[in-house]
C-alpha positions as CSV (number, residue, x, y, z in Angstrom):
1,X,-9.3,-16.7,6.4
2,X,-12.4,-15.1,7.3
3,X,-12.9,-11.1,6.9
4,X,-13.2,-9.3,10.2
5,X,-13.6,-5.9,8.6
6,X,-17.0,-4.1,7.8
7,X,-16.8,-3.4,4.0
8,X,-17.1,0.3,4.2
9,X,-15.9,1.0,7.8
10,X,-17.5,3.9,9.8
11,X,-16.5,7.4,9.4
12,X,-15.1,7.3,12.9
13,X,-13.5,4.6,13.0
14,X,-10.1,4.4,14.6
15,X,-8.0,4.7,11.2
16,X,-4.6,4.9,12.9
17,X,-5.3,1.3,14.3
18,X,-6.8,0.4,11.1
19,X,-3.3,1.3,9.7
20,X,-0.9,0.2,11.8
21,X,-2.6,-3.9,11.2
22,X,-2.1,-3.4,8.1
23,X,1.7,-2.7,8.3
24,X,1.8,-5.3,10.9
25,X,0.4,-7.8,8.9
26,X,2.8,-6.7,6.0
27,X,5.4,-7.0,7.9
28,X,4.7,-10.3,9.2
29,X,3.3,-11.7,5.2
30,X,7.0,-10.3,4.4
31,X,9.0,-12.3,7.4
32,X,7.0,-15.3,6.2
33,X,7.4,-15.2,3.1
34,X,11.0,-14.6,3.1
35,X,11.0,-11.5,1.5
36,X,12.4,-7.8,1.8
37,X,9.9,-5.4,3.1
38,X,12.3,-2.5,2.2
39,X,11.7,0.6,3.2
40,X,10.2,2.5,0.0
41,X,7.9,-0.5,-0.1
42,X,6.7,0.5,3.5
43,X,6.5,4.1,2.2
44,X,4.0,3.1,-0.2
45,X,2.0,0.8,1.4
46,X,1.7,3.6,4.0
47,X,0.6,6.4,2.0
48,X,-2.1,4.1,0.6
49,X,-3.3,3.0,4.0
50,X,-3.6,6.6,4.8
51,X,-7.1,6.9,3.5
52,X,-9.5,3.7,2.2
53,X,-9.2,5.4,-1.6
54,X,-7.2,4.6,-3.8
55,X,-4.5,6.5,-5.2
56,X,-2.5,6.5,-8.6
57,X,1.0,6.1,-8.4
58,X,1.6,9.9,-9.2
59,X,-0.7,10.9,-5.9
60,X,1.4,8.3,-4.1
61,X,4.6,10.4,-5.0
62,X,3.3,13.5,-4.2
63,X,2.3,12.0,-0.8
64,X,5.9,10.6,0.0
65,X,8.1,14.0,-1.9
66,X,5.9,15.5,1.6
67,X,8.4,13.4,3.7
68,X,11.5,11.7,1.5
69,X,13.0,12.8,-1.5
70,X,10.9,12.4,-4.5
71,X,11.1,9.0,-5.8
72,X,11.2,8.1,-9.0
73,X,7.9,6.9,-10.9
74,X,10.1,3.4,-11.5
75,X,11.0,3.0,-8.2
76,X,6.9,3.2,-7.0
77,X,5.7,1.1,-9.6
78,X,8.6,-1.6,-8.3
79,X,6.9,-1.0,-5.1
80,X,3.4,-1.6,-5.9
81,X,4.2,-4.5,-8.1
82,X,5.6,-6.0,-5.3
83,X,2.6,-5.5,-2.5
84,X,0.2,-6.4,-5.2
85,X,2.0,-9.7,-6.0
86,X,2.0,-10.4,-2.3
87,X,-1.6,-9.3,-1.8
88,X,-1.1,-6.0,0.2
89,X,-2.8,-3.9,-2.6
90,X,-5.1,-4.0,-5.1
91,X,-5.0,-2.3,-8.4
92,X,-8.9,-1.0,-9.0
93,X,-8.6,-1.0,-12.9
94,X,-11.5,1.2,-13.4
95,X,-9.8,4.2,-11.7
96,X,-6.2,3.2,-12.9
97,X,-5.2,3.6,-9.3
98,X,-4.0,1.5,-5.9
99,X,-5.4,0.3,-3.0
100,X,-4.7,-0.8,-0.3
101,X,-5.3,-4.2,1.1
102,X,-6.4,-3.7,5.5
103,X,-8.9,-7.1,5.0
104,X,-7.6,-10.7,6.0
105,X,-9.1,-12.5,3.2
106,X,-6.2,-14.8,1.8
107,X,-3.8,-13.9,-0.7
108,X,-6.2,-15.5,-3.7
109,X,-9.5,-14.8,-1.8
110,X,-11.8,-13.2,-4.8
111,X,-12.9,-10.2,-4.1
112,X,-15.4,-7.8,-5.4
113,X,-14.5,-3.9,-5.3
114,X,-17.3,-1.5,-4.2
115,X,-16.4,1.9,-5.0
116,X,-18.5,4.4,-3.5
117,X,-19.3,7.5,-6.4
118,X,-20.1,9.8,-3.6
119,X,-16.7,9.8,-1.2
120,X,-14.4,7.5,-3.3
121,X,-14.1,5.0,-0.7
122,X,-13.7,1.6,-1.8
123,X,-14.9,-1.3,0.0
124,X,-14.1,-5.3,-0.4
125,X,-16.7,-7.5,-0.8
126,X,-15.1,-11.8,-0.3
127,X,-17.1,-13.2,-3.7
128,X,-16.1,-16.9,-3.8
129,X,-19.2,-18.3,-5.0
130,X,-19.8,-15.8,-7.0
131,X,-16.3,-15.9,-8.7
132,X,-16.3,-20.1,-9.4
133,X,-20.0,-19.5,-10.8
134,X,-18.3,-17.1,-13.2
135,X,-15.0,-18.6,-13.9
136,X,-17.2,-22.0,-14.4
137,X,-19.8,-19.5,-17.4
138,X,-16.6,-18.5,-18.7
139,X,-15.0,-21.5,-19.7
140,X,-18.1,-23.1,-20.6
141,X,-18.0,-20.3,-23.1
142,X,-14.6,-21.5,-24.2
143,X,-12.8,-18.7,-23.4
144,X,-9.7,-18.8,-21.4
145,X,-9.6,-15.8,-18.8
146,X,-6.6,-14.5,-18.0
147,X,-7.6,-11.8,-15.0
148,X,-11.0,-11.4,-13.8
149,X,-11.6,-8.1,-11.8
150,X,-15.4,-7.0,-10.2
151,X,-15.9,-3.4,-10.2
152,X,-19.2,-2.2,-8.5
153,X,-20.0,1.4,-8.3
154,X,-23.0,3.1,-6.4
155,X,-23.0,4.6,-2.8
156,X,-22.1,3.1,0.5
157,X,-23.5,2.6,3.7
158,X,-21.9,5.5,5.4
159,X,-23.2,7.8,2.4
160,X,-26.0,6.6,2.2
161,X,-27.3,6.8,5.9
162,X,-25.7,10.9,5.2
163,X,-27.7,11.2,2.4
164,X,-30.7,10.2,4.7
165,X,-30.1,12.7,7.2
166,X,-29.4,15.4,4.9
167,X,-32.8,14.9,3.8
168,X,-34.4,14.5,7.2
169,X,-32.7,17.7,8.2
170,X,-33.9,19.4,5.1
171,X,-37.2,18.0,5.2
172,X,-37.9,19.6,9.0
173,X,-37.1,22.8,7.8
């Protein structure tokens, strides 16, 4: 399925919208699926989809103690193992934290992650050639891969074009 989503979306971007698609299609990958979308699993997913960074699974309890009882550590990781094996969030290994998933692609679409060093944003990037080309090195290599995760750090878009006014503004003064 093709990506409808800008990679970094604009700073004022309708984020509650953004949101509540992403629990829609949750919900509906869950119904499909036949499976449980119980509600600590909800929980989680929706304290991820509160931002477009990604949090570790102790920010994530902090977030929900705000509004439940604080869960246990176990009881998150359950959750996040199970919208990660359904392709509702991402684990970005780099920063040992969670993401999660508001883009269409399908459930093993290879993606790229682009995490911006400047507001921790992190944008998805679909990288299907890109991912065959390497998977195809690899095993020419001999090597039998086992995960494969692209991590890209630098700036985005939206910082970038900040960055340029910053130094417009500074640069009249």
């Amino acid at each position: 399925m093709t990506d409808v989503h800008p990679t970094f979306p604009a700073p004022d971007h309708d984020h509650a919208r953004c949101a509540a698609e992403a629990l829609v299609r949750a919900e509906q990958t869950c119904q499909r699926r036949g499976q449980n979308f119980t509600p600590i699993r909800r929980q989680v997913l929706q304290a991820l989809l509160s931002s477009h960074r990604p949090l570790g699974a102790y920010e994530i309890i902090e977030q929900l103690a705000a509004q439940i009882a604080r869960p246990a550590p176990i009881t998150v990781y359950r959750a996040l193992e199970f919208l990660m094996q359904n392709g509702l969030v991402h684990r970005i290994e780099s920063r040992n934290a969670f993401l999660a998933c508001a883009h269409r692609h399908d459930e093993c679409g290879n993606v790229a992650f682009l995490i911006c060093e400047r507001c921790g944003s992190v944008g998805e990037l679909a990288v299907g050639a890109l991912a065959a080309s390497l998977k195809d090195t690899v095993q020419r290599a001999g090597f039998a891969a086992t995960m494969t995760v692209i991590e890209i750090t630098g700036t985005c878009s939206n910082c970038q074009a900040q960055s340029q006014a910053e130094s417009q503004a500074q640069a009249q003064t």
